[in-house]
C-alpha positions as CSV (number, residue, x, y, z in Angstrom):
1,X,-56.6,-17.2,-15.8
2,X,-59.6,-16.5,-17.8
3,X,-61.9,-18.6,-20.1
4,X,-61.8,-18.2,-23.5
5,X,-63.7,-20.6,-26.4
6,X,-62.8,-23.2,-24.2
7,X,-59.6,-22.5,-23.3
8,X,-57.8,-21.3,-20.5
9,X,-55.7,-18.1,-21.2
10,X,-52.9,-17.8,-19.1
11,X,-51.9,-14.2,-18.1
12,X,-47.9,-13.2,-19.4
13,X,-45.1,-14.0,-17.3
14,X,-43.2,-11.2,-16.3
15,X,-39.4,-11.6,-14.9
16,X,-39.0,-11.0,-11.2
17,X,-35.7,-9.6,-12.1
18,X,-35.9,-5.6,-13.1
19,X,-34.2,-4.4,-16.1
20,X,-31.1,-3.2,-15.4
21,X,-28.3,-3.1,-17.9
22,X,-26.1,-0.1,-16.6
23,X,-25.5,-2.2,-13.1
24,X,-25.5,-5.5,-15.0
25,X,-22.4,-3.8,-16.7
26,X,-20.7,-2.3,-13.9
27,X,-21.2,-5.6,-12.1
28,X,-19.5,-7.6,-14.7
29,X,-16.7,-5.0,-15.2
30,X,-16.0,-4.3,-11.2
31,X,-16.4,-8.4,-10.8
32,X,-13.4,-8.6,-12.7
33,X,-11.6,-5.6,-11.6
34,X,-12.1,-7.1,-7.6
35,X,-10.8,-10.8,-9.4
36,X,-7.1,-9.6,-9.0
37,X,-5.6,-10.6,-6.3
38,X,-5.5,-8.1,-3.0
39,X,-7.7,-5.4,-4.9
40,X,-11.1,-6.2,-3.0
41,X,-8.9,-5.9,0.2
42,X,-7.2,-2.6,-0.9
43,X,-10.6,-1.3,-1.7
44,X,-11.9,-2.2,1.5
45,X,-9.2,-0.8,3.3
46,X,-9.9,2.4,1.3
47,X,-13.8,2.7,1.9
48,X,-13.1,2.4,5.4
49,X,-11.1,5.2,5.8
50,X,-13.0,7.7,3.8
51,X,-16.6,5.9,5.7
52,X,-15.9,4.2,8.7
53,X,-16.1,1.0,9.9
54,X,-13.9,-1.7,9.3
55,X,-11.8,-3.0,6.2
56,X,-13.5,-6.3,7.1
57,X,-17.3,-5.3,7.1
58,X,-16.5,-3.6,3.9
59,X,-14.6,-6.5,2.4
60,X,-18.1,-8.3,3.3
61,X,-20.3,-5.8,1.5
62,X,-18.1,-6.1,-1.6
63,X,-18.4,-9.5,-1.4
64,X,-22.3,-9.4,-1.1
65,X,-22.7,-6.7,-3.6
66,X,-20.6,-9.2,-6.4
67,X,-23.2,-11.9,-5.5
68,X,-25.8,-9.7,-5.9
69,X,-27.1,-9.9,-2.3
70,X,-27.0,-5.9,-2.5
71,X,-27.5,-3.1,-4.8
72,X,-25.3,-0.5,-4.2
73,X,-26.3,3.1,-4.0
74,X,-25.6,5.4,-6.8
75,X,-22.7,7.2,-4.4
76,X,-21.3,3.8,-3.5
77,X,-21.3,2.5,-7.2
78,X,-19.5,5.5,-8.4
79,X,-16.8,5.8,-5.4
80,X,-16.1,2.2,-5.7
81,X,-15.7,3.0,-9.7
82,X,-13.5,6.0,-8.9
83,X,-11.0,3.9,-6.3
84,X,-11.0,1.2,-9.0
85,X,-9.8,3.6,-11.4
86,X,-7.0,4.8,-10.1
87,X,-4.2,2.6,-10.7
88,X,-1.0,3.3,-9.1
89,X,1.5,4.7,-11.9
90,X,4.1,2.4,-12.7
91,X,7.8,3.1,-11.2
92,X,10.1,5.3,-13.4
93,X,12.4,2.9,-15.3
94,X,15.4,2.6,-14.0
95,X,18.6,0.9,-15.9
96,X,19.3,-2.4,-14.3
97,X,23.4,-1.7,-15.3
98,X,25.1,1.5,-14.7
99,X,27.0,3.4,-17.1
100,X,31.0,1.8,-17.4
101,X,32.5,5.1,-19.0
């Protein structure tokens, strides 16, 4: 603080909390994607077979990563993207009755 006429100036305030609207985005958008139920599992199960460990320590990462205990790494962020993305395709439609004729 400095003294001014009198007065005390008081120095800004700056936000502890870095600008960062790209992960702010992807956090929002993968916290709901991980929301459905069984889909932070099946994403664990993934990243531990492409890097090691276990489908547990990476359910735990997830988790931290979605409470913002973590940022992930540019690689992680976009392989978790790219296992969220790909949605099974849905099963061919079958007819639920047979043809009488």
């Amino acid at each position: 603080m400095t003294k001014c006429n009198n007065f005390l100036t008081v120095p800004p305030v700056f936000s502890a909390k870095a600008d960062r609207p790209y992960f702010d985005a992807w956090l929002k958008r993968t916290r709901k994607q991980l929301a459905v139920s069984g889909r932070l599992s099946q994403t664990a199960l993934l990243l531990s077979q492409q890097e090691g460990g276990t489908m547990e320590s990476w359910a735990e990462r997830l988790r931290g990563l979605l409470d913002g205990h973590e940022v992930p790494s540019l690689d992680l962020l976009t392989r978790i993207d790219t296992l969220l993305s790909h949605t099974p395709s849905p099963p061919p439609h079958q007819e639920s009755q047979g043809s009488l004729w």
